[in-house]
C-alpha positions as CSV (number, residue, x, y, z in Angstrom):
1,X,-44.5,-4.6,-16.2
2,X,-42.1,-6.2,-13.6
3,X,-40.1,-7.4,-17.0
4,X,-39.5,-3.1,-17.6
5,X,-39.0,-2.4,-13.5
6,X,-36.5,-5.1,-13.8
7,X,-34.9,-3.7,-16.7
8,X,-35.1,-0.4,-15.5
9,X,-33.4,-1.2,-12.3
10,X,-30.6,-3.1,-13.7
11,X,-29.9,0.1,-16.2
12,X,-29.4,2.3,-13.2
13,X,-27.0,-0.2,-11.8
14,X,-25.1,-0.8,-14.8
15,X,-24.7,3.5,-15.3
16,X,-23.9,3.9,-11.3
17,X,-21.4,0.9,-11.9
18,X,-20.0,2.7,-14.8
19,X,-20.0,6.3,-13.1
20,X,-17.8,4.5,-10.1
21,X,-15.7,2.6,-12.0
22,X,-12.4,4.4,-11.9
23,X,-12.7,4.8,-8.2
24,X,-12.8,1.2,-7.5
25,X,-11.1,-0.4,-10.7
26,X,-8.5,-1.2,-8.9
27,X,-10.1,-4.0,-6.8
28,X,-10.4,-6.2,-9.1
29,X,-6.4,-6.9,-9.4
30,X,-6.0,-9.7,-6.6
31,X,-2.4,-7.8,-5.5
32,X,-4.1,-4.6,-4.9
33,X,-7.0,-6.1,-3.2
34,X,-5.1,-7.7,-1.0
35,X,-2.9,-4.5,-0.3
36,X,-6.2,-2.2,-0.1
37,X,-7.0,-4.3,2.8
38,X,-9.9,-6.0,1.4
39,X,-12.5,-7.1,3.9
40,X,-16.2,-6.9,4.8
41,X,-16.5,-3.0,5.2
42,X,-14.5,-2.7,1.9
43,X,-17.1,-4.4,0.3
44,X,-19.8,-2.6,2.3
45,X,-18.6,0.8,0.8
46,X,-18.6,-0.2,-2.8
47,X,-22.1,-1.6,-2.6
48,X,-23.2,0.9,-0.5
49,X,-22.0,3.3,-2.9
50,X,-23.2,2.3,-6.1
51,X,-27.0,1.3,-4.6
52,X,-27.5,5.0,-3.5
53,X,-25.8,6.5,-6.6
54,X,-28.3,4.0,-8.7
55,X,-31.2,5.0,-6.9
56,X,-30.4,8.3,-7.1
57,X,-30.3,7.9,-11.1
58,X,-33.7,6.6,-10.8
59,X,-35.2,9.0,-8.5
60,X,-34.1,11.8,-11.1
61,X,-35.0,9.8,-13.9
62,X,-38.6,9.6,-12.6
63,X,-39.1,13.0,-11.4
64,X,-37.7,14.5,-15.6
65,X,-40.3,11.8,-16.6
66,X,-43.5,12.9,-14.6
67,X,-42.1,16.5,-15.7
68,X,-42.1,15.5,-19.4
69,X,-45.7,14.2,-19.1
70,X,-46.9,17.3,-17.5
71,X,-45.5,19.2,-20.0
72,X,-46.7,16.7,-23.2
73,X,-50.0,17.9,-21.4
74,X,-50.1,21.2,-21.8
75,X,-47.9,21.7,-24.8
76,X,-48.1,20.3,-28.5
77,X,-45.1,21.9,-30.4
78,X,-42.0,20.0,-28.5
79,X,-42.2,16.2,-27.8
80,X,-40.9,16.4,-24.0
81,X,-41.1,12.4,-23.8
82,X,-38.6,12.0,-26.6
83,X,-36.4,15.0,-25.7
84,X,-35.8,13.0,-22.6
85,X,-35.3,10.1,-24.2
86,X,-32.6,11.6,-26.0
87,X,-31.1,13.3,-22.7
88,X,-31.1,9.9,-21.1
89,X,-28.4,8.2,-23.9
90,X,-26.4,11.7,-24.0
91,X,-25.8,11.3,-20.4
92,X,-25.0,7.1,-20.9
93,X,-22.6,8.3,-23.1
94,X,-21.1,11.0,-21.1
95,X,-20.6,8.6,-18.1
96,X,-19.4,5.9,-20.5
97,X,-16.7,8.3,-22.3
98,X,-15.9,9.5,-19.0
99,X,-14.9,6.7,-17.5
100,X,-13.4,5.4,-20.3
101,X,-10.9,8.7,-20.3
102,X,-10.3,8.2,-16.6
103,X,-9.5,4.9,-16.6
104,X,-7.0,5.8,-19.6
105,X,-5.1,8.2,-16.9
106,X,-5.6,5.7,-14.0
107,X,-3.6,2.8,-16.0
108,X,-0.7,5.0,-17.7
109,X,-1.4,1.9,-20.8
110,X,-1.3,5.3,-22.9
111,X,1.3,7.7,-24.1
112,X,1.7,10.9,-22.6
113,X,0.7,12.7,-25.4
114,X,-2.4,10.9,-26.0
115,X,-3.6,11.0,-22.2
116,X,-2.7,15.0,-22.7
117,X,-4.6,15.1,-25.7
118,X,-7.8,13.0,-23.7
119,X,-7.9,15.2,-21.0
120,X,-7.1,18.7,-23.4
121,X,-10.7,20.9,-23.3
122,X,-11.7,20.6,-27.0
123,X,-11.4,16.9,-26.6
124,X,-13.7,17.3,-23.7
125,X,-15.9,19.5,-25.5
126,X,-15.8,17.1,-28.8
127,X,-16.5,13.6,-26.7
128,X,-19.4,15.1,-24.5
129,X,-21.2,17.5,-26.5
130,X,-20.5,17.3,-30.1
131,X,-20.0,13.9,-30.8
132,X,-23.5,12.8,-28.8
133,X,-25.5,15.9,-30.4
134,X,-23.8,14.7,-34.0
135,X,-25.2,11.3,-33.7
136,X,-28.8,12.1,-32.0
137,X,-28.8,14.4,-35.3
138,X,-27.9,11.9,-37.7
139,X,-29.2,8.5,-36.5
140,X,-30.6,9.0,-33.3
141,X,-32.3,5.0,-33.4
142,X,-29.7,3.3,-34.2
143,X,-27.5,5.5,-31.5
144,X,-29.7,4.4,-28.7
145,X,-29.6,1.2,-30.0
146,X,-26.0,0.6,-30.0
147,X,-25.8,2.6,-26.6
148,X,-28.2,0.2,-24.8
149,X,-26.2,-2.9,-26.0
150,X,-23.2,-1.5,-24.8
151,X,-24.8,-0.5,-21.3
152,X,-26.4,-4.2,-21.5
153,X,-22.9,-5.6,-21.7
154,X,-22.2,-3.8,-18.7
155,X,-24.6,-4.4,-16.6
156,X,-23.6,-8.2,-17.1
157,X,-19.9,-6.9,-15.9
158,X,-22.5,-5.3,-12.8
159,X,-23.7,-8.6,-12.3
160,X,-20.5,-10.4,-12.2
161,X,-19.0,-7.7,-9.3
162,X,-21.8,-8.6,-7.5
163,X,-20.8,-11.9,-7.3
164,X,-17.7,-11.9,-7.3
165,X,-16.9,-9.5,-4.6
166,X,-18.7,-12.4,-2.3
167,X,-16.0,-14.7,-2.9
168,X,-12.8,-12.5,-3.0
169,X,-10.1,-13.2,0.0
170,X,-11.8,-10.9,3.1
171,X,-8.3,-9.8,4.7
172,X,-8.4,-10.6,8.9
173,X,-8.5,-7.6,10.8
174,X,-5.8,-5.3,12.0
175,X,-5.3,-4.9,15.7
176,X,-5.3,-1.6,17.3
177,X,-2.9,0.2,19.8
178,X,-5.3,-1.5,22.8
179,X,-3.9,-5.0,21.3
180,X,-0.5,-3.7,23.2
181,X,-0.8,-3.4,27.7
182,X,-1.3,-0.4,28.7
183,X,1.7,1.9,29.3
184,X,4.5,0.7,32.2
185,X,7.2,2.2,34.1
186,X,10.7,2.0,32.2
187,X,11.5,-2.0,31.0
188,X,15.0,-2.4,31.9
189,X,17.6,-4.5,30.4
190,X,16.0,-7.3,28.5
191,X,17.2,-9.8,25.5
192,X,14.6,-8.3,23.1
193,X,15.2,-8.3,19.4
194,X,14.4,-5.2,17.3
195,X,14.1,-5.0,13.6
196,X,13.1,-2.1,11.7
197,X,13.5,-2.9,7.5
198,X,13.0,0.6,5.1
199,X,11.5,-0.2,2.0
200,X,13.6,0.1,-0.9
201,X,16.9,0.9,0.5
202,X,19.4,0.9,-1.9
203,X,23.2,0.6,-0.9
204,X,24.7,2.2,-3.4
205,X,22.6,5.3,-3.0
206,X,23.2,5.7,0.9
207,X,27.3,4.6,1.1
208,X,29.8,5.6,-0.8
209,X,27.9,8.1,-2.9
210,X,28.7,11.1,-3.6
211,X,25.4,12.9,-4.5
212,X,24.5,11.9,-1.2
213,X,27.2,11.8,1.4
214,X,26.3,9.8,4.4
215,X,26.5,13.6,6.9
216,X,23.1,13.7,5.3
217,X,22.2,11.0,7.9
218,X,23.5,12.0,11.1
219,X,21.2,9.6,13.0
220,X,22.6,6.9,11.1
221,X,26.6,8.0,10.9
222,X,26.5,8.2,15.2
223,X,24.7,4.8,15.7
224,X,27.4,3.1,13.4
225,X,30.2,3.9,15.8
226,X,28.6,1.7,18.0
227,X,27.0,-0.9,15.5
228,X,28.3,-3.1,12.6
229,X,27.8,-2.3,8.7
230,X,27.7,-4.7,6.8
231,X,28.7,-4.0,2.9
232,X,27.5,-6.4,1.0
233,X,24.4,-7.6,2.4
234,X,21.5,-9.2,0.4
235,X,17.6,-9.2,0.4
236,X,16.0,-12.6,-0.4
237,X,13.5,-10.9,-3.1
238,X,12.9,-7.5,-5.8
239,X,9.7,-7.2,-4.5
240,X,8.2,-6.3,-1.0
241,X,5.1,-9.4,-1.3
242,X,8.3,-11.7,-1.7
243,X,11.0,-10.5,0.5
244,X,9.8,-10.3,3.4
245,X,7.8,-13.2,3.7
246,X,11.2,-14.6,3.0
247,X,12.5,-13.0,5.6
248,X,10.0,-13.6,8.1
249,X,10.1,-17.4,7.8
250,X,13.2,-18.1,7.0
251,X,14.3,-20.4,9.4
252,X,11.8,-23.0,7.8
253,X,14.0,-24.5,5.0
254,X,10.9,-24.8,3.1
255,X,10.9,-20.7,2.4
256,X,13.7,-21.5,0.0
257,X,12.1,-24.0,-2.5
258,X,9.2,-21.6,-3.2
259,X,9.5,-20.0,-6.1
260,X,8.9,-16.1,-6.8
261,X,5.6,-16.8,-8.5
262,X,4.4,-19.7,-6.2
263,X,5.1,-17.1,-2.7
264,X,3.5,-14.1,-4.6
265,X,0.5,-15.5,-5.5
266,X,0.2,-17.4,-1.9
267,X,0.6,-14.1,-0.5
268,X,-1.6,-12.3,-2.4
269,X,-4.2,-15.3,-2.3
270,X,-4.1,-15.2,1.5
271,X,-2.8,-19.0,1.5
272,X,0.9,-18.0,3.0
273,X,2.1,-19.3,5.2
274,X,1.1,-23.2,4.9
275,X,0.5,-24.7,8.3
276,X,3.6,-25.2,10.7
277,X,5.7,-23.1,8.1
278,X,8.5,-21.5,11.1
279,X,9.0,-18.0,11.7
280,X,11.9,-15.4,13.4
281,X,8.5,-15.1,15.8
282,X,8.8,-19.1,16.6
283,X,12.2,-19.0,18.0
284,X,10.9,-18.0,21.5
285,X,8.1,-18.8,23.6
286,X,8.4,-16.1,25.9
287,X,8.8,-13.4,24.0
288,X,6.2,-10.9,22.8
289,X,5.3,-10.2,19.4
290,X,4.9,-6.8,18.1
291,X,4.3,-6.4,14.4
292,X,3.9,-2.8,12.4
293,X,3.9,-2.4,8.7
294,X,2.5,-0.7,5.7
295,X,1.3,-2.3,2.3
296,X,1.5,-6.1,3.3
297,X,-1.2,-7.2,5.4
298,X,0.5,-9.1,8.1
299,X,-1.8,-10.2,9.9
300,X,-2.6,-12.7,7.0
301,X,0.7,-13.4,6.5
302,X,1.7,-14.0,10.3
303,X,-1.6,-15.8,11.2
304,X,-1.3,-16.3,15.2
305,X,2.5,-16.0,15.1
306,X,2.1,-12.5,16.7
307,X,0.7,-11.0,19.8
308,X,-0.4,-8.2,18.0
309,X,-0.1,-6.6,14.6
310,X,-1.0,-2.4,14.1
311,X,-0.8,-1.1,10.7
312,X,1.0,2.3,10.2
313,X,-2.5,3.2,8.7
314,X,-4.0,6.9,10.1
315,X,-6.1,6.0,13.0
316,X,-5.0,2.6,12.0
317,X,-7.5,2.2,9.5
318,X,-8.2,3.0,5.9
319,X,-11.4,4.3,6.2
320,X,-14.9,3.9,7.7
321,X,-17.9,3.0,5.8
322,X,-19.3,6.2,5.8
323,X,-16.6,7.9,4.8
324,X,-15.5,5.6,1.7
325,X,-19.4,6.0,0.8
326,X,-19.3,10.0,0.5
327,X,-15.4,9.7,-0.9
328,X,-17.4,7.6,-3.9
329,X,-20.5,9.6,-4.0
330,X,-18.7,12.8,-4.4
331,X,-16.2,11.9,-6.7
332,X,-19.5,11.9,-8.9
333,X,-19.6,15.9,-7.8
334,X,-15.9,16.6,-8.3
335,X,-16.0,15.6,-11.8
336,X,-16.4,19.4,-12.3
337,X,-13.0,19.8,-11.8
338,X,-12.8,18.1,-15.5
339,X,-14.2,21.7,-17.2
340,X,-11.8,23.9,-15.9
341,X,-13.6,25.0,-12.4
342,X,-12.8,24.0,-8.7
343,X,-14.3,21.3,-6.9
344,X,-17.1,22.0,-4.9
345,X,-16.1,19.5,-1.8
346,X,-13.0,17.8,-1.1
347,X,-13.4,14.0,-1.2
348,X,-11.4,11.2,-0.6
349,X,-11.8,8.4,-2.8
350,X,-10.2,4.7,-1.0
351,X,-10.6,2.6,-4.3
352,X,-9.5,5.4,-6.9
353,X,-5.8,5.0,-8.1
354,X,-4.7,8.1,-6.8
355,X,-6.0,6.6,-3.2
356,X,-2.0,4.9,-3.3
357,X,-0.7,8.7,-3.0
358,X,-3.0,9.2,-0.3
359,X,-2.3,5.7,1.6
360,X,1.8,6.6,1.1
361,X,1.3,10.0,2.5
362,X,-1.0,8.8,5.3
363,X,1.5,6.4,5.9
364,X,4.7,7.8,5.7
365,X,3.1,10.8,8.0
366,X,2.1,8.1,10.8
367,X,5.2,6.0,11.2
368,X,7.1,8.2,13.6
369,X,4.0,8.4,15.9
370,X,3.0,5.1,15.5
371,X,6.8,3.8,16.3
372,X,7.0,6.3,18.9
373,X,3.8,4.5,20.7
374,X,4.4,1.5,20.3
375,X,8.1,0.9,20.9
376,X,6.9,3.2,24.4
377,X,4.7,0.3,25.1
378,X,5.6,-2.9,24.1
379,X,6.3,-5.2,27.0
380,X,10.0,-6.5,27.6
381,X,11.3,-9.2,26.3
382,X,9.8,-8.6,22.9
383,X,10.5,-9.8,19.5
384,X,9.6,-6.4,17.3
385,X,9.6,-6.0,13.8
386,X,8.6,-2.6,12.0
387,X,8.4,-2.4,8.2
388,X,8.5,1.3,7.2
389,X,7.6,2.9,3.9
390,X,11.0,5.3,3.3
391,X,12.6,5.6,1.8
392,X,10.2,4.0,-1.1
393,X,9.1,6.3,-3.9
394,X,6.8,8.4,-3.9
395,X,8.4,10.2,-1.0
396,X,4.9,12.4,0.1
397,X,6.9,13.6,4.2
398,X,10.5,16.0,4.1
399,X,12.8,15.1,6.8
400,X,11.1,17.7,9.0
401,X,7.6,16.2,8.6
402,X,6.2,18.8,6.4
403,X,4.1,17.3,3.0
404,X,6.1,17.4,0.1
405,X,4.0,18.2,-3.0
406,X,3.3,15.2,-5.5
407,X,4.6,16.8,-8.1
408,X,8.7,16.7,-6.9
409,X,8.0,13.3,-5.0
410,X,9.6,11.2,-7.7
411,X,13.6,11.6,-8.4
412,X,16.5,11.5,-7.0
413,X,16.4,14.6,-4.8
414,X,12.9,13.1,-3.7
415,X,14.5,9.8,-2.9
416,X,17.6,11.8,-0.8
417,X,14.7,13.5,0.8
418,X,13.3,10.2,2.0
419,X,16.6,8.9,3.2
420,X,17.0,11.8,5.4
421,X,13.5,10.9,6.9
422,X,14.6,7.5,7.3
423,X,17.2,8.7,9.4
424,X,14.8,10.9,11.3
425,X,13.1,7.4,12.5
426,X,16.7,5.7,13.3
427,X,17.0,9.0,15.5
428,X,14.0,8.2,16.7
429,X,13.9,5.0,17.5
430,X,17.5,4.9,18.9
431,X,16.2,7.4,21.4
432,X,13.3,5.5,22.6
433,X,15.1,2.5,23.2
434,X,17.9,4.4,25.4
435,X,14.7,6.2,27.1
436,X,13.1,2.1,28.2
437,X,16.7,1.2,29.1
438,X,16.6,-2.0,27.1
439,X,19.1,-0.4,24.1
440,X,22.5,-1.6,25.3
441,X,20.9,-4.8,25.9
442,X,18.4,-5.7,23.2
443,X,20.1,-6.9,19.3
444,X,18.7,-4.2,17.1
445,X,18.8,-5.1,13.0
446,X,18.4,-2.3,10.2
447,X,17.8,-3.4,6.9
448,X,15.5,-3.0,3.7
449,X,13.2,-6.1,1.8
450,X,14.9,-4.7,-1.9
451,X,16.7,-2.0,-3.8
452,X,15.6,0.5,-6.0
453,X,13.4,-0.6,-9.0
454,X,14.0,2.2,-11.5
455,X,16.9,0.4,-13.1
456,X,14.8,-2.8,-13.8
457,X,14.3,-3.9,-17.2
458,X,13.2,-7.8,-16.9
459,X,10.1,-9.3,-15.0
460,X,10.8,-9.6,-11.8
461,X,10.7,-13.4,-11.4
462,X,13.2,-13.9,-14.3
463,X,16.0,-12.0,-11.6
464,X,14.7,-13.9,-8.5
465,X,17.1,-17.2,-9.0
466,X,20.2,-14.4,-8.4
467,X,21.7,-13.6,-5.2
468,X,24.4,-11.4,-5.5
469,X,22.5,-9.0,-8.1
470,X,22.4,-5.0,-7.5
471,X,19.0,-5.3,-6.9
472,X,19.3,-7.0,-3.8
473,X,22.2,-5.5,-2.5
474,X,20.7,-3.4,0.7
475,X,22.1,-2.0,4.0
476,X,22.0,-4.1,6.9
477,X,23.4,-3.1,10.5
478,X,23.4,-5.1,13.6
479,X,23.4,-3.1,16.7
480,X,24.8,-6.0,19.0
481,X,24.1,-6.1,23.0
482,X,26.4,-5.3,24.6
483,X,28.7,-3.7,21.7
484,X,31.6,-1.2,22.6
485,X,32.7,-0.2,19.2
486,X,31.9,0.3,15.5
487,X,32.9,-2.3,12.8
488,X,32.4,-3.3,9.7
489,X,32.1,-6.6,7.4
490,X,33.0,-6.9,3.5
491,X,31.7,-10.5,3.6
492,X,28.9,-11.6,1.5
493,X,25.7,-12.3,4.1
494,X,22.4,-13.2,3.1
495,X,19.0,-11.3,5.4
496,X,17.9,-14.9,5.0
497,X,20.5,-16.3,7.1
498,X,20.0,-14.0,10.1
499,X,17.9,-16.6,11.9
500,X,20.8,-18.4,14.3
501,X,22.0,-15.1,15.6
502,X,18.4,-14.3,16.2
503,X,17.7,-17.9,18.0
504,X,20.9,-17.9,19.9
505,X,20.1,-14.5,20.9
506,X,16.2,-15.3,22.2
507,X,17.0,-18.7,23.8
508,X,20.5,-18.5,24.7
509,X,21.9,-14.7,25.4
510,X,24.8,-15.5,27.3
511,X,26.1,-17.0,24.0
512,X,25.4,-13.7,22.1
513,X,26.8,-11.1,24.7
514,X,30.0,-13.7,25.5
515,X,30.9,-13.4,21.6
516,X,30.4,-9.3,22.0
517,X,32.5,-9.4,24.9
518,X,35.3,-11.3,22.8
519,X,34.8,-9.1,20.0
520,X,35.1,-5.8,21.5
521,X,38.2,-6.9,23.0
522,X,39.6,-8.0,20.1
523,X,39.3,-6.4,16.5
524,X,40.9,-8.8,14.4
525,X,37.6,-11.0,15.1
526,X,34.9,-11.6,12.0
527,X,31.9,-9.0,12.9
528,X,29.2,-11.2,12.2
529,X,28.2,-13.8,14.5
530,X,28.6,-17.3,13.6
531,X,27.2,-20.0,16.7
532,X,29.7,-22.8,17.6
């Protein structure tokens, strides 16, 4: 008897498992576990989930049961008992087809054609009705047979996320806006450093290009008449999990001598940084911290190097229990939408792969309010660093903040599109500094961790070893106290060599705005800064 409750439990499991397993697939890549923001109320919400979705598979299974025994009662001419039996394996293999077909979509490992032809109506029709009718018809035994081992299989897989998502890196949790002191009168002058890297800024797309002339960016064309451009500037990595912890640490010569595989893994293992590794956030003690960013999870990354770091995230977090519970649950309900009708509810699913189009949009809808309240209330002198998701495909916000539909957020008009937000947040975040009166004084960098990646046709670590590659060639400008005048630089520099302007700067300003002072005097000078 406990032998069949057993059994019967761990069925239910195995079928909710399988019903929720394109919403949460994804968690079991390390990278987007670690990007998903793993922690203890991610795992919460997937166990959560599938306990209620298995108990209610069992609650239904026993009321059709006690209803097929009252009606074996009272009847003779249809056995009610084995008509549910029958039910019971058309419905495993509905949810096992199912999923199978979603997962298909989810992972684009298909052609187009064949994930068209998956997802056509008489495919549908074929997989869920005809195909299960055809074999409870023909060899209805050996069906259930070969049903239940599959679902037996399973519920090992069941098993093994149970335990496994016990052990998988918990992320450390994201500080709030309360992290930050509460709201002051104007700063002043101050020697703080600002940096604000776009994701995937490519050069050659914003200068010099004629499908997109720079008037597109007027935010960005008035701060260069006052700033320095520098034309052949280089990102340390092709990826985001590799540039910028790069970047971050780089004045620890260490940084250098790890490889692209060796950092990516350590970053998506949470083991980065090793202890005493130095960071741009280590070349002050006075200084404080501030830290926002989408898709890495810097806190991880930084450790205790910051005072504080808030994710662009809406209300700074992903989701809360409850709501990644009933964005699971009623994905089960919004399955209708696969026959042709509407969905009854609108759900929110945080583990399903379309959750990345609803994290980018969330995201690239709260930057400007997010930069807006922090760079209002960061105290002076700070050390600031904000890594914003624009111009990176998809682009989900238009320039005037309006949602752009998923359909036209790939391309190159998309990509335009986000540029010209981008600028929106230069605009913005010029302003704001002029507003705390700490803009003529602070060193403000502009950059990007990579290029675009629609031109790649090799592994990303096979490209690493290069330097001067298109894919790393990015837009950097320095904004330098104190400068009078634009300029501009056709020298190779390297983001990873930014670090003794930035220490001279933090421990040392007279050095920096005694060099400005030079320069603006004197054009014939180099425009970057070099310490004696």
């Amino acid at each position: 008897m406990l032998k069949s409750i057993l059994h019967f439990c761990l069925l239910c499991f195995a079928c909710a498992y399988v019903a929720l397993l394109p919403q949460f697939y994804l968690v079991y890549e390390q990278g987007n576990r670690y990007t998903l923001g793993w922690s203890t109320d991610s795992r919460a919400t997937l166990l959560i989930a599938l306990a209620l979705l298995a108990t209610g598979y069992a609650v239904l299974y026993a009321g059709f049961r006690a209803l097929a025994a009252g009606l074996d009662k009272i009847q003779w001419k249809v056995d009610c008992a084995r008509l549910l039996e029958a039910l019971v394996v058309w419905f495993m293999t509905v949810l096992l087809l199912r999923s199978l077909m979603a997962l298909a979509h989810a992972t684009e490992v298909l052609p187009a054609f064949l994930l068209q032809g998956i997802d056509s109506p008489p495919m549908k029709i074929a997989c869920y009705v005809v195909l299960p009718a055809g074999l409870l018809l023909c060899c209805r035994k050996r069906y259930a047979q070969v049903t239940g081992s599959a679902y037996g299989l399973l519920g090992i897989l069941f098993v093994l996320l149970l335990l496994q998502s016990f052990w998988w890196d918990v992320n450390a949790p994201s500080d709030r806006l309360d992290a930050l002191p509460p709201e002051k009168e104007t700063p002043g002058p101050a020697n703080s450093l600002y940096i604000f890297l776009f994701d995937e800024w490519d050069y050659g797309a914003t200068f010099g290009n004629p499908e997109f002339p720079l008037e597109q960016m007027p935010h960005l064309r008035e701060l260069l008449q006052h700033a320095t451009l520098f034309r052949d500037a280089y990102s340390p990595g092709v990826e985001t999990t590799v540039s910028i912890p790069r970047f971050l640490f780089q004045p620890d010569e260490r940084t250098r001598r790890f490889s692209y595989s060796d950092l990516r893994s350590r970053v998506l293992g949470n083991t980065f940084p090793p202890a005493g590794l130095q960071s741009i956030f280590d070349l002050s003690d006075h200084h404080f911290k501030c830290v926002s960013g989408a898709y890495l999870h810097y806190p991880d990354i930084l450790d205790s190097r910051a005072d504080c770091c808030i994710p662009v995230y809406d209300s700074f977090s992903r989701y809360s229990v409850i709501d990644g519970v009933k964005g699971l649950l009623s994905s089960q309900i919004a399955f209708l939408e696969k026959f042709g009708g509407p969905a009854p509810i609108q759900y929110f699913n945080p583990f399903l792969s379309s959750g990345w189009i609803d994290l980018t949009q969330k995201t690239q809808m709260r930057m400007r309010p997010v930069l807006d309240e922090i760079l209002s209330r960061v105290p002076s002198p700070n050390i600031t660093f904000f890594h914003m998701l624009l111009p990176h495909p998809p682009t989900l916000v238009n320039r005037d903040g309006t949602l752009r539909p998923y359909a036209s957020c790939f391309g190159r008009e998309a990509y335009w599109e986000g540029l010209a937000a981008a600028d929106v947040l230069i605009g913005d975040f010029v302003r704001i500094l002029q507003e705390r009166g700490d803009y003529d004084s602070s060193l403000i960098a502009i950059l990007s961790d990579h290029g675009l990646k629609d031109k790649y046709d090799r592994p990303f670590g096979e490209i690493d070893p290069g330097i001067y590659i298109p894919e790393k060639h990015v837009p950097l400008i320095l904004k330098y106290p104190g400068q009078k005048r634009g300029g501009e630089s056709s020298d190779p520099i390297l983001l990873m060599d930014l670090h003794p302007l930035f220490r001279d700067f933090l421990a040392s300003p007279e050095k920096v705005t005694d060099w400005v002072s030079r320069w603006n005097a004197e054009p014939g000078l180099p425009a970057f800064y070099a310490p004696e």
